[in-house]
C-alpha positions as CSV (number, residue, x, y, z in Angstrom):
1,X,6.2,5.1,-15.5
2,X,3.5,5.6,-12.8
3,X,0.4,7.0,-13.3
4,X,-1.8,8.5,-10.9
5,X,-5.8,9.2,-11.8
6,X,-7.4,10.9,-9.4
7,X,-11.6,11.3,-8.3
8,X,-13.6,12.4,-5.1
9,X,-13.6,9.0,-3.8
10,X,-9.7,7.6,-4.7
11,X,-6.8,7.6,-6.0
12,X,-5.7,5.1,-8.6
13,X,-1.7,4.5,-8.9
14,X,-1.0,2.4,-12.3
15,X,2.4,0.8,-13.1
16,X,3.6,-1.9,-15.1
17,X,4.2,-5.4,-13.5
18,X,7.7,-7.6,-14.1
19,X,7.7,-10.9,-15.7
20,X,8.4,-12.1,-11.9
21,X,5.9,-10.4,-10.8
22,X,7.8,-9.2,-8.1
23,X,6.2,-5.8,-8.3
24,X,2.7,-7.0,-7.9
25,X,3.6,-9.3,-4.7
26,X,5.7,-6.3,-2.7
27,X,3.2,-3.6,-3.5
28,X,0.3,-6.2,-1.6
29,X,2.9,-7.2,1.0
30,X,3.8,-3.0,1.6
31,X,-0.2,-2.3,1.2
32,X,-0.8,-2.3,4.7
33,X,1.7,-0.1,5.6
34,X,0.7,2.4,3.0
35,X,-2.8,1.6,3.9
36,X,-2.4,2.7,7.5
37,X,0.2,5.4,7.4
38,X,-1.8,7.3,4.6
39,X,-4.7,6.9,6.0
40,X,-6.8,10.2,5.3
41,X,-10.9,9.3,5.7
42,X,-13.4,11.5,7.5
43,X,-13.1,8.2,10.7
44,X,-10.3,5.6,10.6
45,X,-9.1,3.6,8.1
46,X,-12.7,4.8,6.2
47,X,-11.1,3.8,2.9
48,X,-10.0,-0.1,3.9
49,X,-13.3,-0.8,5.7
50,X,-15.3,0.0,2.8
51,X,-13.3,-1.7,0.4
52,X,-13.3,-4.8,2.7
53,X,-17.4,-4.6,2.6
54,X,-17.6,-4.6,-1.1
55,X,-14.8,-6.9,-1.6
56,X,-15.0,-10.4,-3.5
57,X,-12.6,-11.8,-1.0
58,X,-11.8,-11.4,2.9
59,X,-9.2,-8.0,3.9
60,X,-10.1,-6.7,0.8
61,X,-6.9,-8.6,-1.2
62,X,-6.7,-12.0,-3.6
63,X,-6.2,-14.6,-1.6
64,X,-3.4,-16.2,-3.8
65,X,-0.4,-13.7,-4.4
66,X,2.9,-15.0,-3.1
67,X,3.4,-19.0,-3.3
68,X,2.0,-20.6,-6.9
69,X,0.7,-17.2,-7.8
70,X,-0.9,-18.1,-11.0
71,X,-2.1,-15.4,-13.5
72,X,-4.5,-17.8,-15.1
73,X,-6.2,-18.7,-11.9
74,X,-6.3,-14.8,-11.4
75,X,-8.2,-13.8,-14.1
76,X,-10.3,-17.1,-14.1
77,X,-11.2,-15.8,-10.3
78,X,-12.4,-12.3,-11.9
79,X,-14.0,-13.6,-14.8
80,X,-17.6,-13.4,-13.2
81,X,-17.4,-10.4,-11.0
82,X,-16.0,-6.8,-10.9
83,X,-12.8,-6.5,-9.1
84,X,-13.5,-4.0,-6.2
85,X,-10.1,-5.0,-4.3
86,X,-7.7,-1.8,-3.4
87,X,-4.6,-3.8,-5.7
88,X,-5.8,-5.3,-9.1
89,X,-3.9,-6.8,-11.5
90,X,-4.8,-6.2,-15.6
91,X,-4.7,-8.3,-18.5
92,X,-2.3,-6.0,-19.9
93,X,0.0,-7.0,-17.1
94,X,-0.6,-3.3,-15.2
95,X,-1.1,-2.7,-11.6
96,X,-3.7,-0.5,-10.1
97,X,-3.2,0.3,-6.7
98,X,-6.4,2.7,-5.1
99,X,-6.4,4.2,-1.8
100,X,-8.1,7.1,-0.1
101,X,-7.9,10.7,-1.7
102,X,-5.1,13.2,-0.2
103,X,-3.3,15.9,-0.8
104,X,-1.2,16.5,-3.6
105,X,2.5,15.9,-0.8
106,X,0.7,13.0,-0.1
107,X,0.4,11.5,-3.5
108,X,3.5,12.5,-4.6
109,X,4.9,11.1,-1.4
110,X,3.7,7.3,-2.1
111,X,4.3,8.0,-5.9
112,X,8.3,8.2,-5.0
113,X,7.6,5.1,-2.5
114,X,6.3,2.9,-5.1
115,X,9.3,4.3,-7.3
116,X,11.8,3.9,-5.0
117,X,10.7,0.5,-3.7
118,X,8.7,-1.2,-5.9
119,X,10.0,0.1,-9.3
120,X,13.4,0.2,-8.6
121,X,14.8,-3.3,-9.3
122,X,17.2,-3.6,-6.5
123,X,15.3,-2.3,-4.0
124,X,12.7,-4.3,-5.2
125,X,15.1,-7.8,-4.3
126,X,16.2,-6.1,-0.8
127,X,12.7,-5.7,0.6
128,X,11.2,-8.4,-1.2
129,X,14.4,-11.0,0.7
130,X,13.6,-8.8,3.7
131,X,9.8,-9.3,4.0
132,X,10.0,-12.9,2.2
133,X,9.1,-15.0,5.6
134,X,6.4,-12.9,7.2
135,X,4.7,-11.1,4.5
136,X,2.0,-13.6,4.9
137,X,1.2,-12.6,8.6
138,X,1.7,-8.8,6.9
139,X,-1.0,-8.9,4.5
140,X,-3.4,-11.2,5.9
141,X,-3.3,-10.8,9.8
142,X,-1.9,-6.8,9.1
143,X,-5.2,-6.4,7.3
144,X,-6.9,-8.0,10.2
145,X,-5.3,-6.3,12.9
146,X,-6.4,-2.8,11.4
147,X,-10.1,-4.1,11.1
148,X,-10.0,-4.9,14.5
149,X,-7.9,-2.9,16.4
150,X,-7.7,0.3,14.5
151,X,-4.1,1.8,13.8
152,X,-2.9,1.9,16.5
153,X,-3.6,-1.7,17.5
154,X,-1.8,-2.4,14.7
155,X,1.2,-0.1,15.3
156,X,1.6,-1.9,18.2
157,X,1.3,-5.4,16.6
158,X,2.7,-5.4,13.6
159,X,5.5,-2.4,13.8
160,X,3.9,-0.1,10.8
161,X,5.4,3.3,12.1
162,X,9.1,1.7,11.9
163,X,9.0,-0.4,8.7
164,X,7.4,3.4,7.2
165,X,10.4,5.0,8.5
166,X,12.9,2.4,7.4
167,X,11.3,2.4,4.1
168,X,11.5,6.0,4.0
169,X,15.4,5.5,5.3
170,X,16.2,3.5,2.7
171,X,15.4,6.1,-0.1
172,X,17.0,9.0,2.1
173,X,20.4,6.8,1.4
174,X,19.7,4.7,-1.9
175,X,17.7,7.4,-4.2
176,X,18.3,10.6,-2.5
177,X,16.3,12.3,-5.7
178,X,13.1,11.3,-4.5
179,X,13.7,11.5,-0.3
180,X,12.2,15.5,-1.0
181,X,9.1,14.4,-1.6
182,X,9.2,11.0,0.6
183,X,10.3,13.4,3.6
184,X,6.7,14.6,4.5
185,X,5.3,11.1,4.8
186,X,8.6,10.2,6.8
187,X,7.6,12.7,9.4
188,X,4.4,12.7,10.3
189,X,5.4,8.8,10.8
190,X,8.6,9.6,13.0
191,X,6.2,11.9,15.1
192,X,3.2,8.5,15.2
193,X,0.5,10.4,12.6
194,X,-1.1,9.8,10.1
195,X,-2.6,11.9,7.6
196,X,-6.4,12.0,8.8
197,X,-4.2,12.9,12.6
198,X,-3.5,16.5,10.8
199,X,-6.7,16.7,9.6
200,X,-8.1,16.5,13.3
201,X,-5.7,18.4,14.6
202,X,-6.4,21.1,12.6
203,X,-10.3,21.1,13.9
204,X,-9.1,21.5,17.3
């Protein structure tokens, strides 16, 4: 169901979205999160900030996702310019979702996140009910945070580290099948790293 493309520069995660579109609004309220903990450039969080520079809109994200999302308005906002956001929604009703490139763990990693989370329709309702009042602050001010602070400003703001290892927590118990490959994401976040953090401490 998901499909991963892969180049120098990203990697591209495609799915189908729900009629509800309930899909399309947890994978930009989680993006942050996945944003931050996977973050693997050559200095931090290289991936958002240049997607934020060549964005059509601020943080990088359509501004108009969770209250009177309307696919109509979507497209019409597209119509004139090349969508250059990390999460982009098709007129075939698929989801891309691009972030930096990784190693193969790591890909299969957020591939059984998205699975477990996303795809799955009752963890999709949990997570959805249990971000549903701040996932505003999430996307927008998360995004913000990140920008300004760096990850660990946000780690400190917004909780990223825990929500990761309670997302992580809930597969371990709900869909053991796919905690193997969700495990190495799970600890370099229990031990406060991220990917790039290995990278680094491999140079030293």
């Amino acid at each position: 169901m998901i499909e991963i493309n892969k180049n120098k520069n990203f990697i591209k995660y495609s799915f189908p979205n729900d009629k509800k579109n309930t899909r399309l609004k947890l994978l930009v309220t989680l993006s942050p999160i996945f944003i931050a903990c996977f973050d693997n450039g050559n200095y931090e969080l290289e991936f958002l900030k240049k997607t934020i520079e060549n964005s059509n809109f601020p943080y990088a994200i359509y501004p108009n996702y969770f209250e009177g999302f309307n696919k109509e308005k979507y497209f019409k906002a597209y119509k004139d310019v090349i969508p250059k956001e990390d999460i982009i929604l098709n007129s075939d009703d698929t989801i891309d979702f691009y972030i930096n490139p990784m190693d193969e763990i790591y890909v299969l990693a957020l591939k059984s996140l998205i699975e477990g989370l996303i795809i799955n329709n009752k963890a999709n309702i949990y997570w959805t009910n249990y971000f549903k009042n701040i996932r505003n602050d999430i996307v927008i001010n998360g995004r913000r945070s990140i920008i300004a602070n760096g990850i660990q400003g946000f780690y400190l703001n917004k909780y990223v580290l825990v929500w990761m290892i309670d997302l992580c927590h809930y597969i371990k118990i709900n869909t053991p099948s796919l905690y193997k490959d969700v495990n190495t994401i799970y600890e370099l976040s229990s031990n406060l790293k991220t990917i790039r953090d290995t990278k680094i401490s491999k140079i030293h």
